[in-house]
C-alpha positions as CSV (number, residue, x, y, z in Angstrom):
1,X,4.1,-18.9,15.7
2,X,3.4,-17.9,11.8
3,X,1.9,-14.3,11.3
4,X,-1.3,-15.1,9.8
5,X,-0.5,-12.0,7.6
6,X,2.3,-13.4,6.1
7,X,1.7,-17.1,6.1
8,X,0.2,-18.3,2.7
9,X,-2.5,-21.1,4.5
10,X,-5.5,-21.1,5.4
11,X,-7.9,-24.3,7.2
12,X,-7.7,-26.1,3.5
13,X,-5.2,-24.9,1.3
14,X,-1.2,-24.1,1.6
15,X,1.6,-23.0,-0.4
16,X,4.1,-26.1,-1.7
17,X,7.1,-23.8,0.1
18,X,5.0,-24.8,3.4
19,X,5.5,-28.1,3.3
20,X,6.7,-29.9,6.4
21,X,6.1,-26.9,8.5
22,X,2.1,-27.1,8.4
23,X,0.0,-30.4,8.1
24,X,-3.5,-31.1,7.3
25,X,-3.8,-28.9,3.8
26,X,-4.1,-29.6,0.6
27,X,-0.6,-27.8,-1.0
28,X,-0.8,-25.7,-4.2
29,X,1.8,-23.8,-6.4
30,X,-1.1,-20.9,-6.9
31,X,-1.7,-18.8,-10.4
32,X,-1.1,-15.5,-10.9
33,X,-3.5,-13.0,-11.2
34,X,-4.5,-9.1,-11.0
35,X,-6.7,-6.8,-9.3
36,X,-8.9,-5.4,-11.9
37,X,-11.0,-3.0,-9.6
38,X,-9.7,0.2,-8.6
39,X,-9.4,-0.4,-5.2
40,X,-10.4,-3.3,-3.2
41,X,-10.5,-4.3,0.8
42,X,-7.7,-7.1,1.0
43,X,-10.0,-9.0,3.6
44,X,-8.9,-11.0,7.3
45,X,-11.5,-13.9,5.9
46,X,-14.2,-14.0,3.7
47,X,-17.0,-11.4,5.1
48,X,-14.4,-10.1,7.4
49,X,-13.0,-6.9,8.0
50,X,-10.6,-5.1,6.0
51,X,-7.1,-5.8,6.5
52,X,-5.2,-3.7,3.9
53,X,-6.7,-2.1,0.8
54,X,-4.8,-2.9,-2.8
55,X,-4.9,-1.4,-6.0
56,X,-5.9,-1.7,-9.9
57,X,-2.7,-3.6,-11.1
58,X,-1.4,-5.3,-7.8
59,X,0.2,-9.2,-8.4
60,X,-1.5,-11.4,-6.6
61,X,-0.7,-15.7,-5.9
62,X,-4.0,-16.7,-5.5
63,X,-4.2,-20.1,-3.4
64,X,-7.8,-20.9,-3.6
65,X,-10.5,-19.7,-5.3
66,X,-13.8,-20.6,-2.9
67,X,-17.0,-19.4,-2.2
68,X,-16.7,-16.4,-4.4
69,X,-13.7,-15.4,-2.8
70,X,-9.8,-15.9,-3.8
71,X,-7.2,-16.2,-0.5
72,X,-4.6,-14.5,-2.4
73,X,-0.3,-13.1,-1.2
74,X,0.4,-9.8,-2.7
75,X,3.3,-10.1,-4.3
76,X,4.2,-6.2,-3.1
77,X,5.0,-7.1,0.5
78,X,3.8,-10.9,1.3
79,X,0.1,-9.5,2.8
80,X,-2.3,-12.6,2.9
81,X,-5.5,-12.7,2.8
82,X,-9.4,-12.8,0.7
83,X,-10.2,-10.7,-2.6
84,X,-14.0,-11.2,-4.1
85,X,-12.9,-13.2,-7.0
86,X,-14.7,-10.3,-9.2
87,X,-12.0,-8.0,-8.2
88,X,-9.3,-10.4,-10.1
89,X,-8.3,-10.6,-13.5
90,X,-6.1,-12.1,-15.7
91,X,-2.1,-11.9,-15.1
92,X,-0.4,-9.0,-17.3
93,X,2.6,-7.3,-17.6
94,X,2.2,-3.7,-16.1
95,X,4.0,-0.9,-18.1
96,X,3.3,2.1,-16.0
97,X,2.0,3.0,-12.7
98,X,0.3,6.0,-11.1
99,X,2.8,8.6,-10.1
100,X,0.6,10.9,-8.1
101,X,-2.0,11.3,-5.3
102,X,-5.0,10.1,-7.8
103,X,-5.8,10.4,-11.1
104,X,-8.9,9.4,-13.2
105,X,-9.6,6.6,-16.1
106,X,-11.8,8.5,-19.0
107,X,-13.6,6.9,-21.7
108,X,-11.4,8.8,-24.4
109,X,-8.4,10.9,-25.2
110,X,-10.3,14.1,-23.9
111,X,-10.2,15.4,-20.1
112,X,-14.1,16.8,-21.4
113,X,-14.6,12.8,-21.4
114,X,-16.6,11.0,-18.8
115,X,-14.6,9.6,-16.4
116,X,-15.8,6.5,-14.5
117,X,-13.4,5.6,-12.3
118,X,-10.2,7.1,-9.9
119,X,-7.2,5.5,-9.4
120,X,-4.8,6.2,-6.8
121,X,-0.7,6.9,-6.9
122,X,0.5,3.6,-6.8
123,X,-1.7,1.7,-9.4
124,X,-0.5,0.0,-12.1
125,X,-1.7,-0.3,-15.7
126,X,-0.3,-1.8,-19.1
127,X,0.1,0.8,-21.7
128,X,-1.5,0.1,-25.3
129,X,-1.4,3.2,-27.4
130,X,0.3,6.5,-26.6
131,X,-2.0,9.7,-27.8
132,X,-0.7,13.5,-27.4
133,X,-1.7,13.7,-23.9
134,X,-3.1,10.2,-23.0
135,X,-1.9,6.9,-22.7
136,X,-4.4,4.3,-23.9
137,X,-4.0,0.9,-21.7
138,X,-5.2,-2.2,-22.9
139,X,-8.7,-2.1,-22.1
140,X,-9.8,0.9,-23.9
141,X,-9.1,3.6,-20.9
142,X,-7.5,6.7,-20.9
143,X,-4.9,8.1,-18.4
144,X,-3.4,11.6,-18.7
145,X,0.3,11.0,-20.1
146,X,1.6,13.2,-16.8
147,X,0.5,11.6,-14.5
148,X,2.5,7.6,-14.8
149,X,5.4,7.0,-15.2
150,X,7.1,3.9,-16.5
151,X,7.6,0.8,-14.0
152,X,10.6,1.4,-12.5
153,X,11.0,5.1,-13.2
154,X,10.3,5.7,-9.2
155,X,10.5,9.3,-7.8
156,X,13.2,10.3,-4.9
157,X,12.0,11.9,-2.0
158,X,9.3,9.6,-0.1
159,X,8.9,12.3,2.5
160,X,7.9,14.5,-0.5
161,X,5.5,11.6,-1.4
162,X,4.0,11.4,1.9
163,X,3.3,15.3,1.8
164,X,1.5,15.3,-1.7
165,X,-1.0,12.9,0.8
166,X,-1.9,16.3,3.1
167,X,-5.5,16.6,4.6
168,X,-6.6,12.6,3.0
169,X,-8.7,11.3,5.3
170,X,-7.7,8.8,7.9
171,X,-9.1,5.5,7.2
172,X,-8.2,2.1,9.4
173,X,-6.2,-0.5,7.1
174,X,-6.2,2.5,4.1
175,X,-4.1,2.5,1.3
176,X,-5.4,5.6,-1.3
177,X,-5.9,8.7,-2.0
178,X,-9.6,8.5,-0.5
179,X,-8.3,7.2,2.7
180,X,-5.3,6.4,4.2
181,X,-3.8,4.9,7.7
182,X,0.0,5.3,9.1
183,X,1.6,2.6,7.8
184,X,-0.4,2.8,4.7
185,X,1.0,6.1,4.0
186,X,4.7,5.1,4.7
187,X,4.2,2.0,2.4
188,X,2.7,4.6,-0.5
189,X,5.7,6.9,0.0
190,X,8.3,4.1,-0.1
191,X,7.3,2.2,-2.6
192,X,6.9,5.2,-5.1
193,X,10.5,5.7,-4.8
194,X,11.2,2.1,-5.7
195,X,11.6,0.6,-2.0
196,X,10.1,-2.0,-0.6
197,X,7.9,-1.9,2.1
198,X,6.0,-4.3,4.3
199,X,2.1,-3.3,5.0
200,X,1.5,-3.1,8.8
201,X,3.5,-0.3,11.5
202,X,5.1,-3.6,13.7
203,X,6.4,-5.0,10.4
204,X,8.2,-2.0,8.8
205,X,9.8,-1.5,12.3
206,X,11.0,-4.3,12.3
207,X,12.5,-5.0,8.2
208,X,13.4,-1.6,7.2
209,X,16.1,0.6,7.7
210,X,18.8,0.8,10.7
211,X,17.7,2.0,13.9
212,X,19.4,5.6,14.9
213,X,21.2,5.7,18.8
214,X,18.9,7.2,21.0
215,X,19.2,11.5,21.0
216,X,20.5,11.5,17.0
217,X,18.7,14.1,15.4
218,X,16.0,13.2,12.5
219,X,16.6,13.8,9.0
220,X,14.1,13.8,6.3
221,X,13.0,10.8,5.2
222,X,13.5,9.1,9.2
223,X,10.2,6.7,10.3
224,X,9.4,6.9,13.9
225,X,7.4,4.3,15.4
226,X,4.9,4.0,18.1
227,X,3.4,0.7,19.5
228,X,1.0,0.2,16.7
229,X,1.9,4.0,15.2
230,X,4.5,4.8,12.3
231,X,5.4,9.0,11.1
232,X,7.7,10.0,8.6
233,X,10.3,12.6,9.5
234,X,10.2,15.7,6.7
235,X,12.8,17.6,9.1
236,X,14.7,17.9,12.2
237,X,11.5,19.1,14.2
238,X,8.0,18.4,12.2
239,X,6.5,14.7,10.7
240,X,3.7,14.1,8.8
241,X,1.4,11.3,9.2
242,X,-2.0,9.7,9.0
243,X,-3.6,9.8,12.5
244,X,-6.3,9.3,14.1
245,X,-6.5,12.5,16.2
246,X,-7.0,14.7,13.5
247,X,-8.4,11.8,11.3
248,X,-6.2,13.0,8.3
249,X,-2.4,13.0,7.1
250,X,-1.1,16.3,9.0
251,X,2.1,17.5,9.5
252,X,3.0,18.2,13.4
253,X,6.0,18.9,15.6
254,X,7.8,15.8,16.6
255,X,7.9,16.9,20.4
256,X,4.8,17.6,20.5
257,X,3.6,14.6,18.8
258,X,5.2,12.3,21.2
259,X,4.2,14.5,24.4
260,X,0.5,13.7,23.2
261,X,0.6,10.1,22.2
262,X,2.5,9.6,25.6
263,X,-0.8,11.5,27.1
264,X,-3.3,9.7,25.6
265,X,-1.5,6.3,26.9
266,X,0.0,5.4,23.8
267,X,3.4,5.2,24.9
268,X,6.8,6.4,24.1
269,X,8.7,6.6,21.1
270,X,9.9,2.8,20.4
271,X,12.6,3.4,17.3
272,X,13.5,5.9,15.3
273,X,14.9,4.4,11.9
274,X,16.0,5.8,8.7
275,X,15.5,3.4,5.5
């Protein structure tokens, strides 16, 4: 059966790489396109409830463009699903992305500036004009030079990542600095050091990494999952993650952590992996 999530049809449209598996549609190649908010709810269906959330500068295939909506594949990880068709813009080249927890967009070279929107690590912009200590991108905001980096200039320490994330609230299907879930914040930490990552807990446990033999000690940098629960190793003994019992990204002992999730019914550690 196709993972809705990852399966680029919906009841009218398909992609042209889905024919002969799915009938009944109306196949398409798709066009390009950008998110131009700073942060949108990748949707389940139109009206429906958030799936994911994506960010200024994320590719996008969109499929169909209907009803005010788009049903879009991120090019990121393969996530499927509905953008309001006011969120996307026109395909450009990104030169730099967002290289920490959140920054802001100002109306000029000048932090005393008003600012009018915040973008969070992982955004991507195209660079127009360099300024002392700006960048100005291509439509007329401002960015602080420190804070992107060039596309494809990725940091090295995703555990480090994850950590710059401490005390963000937890937020269901988040994906930024305002609000984050599990496997959001292991996709943020991963993909800032240039690896891929899917979106959702059940798929990173099963694409990334190789799974460690049962009693091997973690290392920093190690994902443990949980049915429906993902934590990043930062030593031997602690992880840090988004959860919802403290509904924020904490660190906590690893013993401990897996003594209360097996309390509370959630099970037992399922794999322990290290990308």
């Amino acid at each position: 059966m196709n993972d809705r999530r990852l399966t680029p049809s919906n009841a009218r449209v398909a992609h042209l790489s889905l024919k002969g598996s799915v009938t009944g549609k109306r196949f398409v190649a798709g066009k390009w396109a950008r998110l131009v908010s700073p942060i949108a709810d990748l949707l389940s269906a139109p009206q429906g409830r958030r799936d994911r959330q994506v960010l200024m500068g994320e590719r996008f295939l969109v499929l169909e463009r209907h009803a005010g909506f788009g049903f879009v594949q991120a090019e990121k990880d393969g996530y499927c699903g509905y953008l309001p068709l006011t969120t996307l813009g026109e395909d450009r080249a990104a030169t730099h992305w967002v290289a920490v927890p959140a920054t802001h967009l100002y109306a000029g070279p000048d932090i005393k500036e008003r600012d009018y929107a915040m973008l969070s690590q992982g955004a991507r912009l195209t660079v127009a004009t360099e300024h002392a200590w700006f960048f100005e991108t291509d439509t007329g905001a401002f960015v602080p030079r420190r804070h992107l980096r060039a596309v494809g200039d990725w940091l090295n320490d995703p555990a480090s990542v994850a950590e710059s994330y401490l005390g963000t609230p937890y937020l269901w299907g988040g994906n930024s600095r305002s609000g984050i879930d599990c496997s959001g914040l292991v996709q943020a930490a991963l993909l800032a050091c240039g690896i891929p990552c899917p979106g959702d807990s059940d798929l990173q446990m099963a694409r990334l990494g190789r799974k460690l033999s049962a009693g091997s000690a973690c290392q920093r940098g190690d994902l443990l999952f949980w049915k429906g629960h993902v934590a990043m190793a930062v030593d031997a003994r602690r992880m840090i993650h988004a959860n919802a019992f403290s509904m924020a990204v904490t660190h906590e002992d690893i013993a401990q952590a897996t003594a209360r999730i097996a309390a509370q019914g959630d099970g037992p550690v399922l794999a322990v992996k290290r990308p």
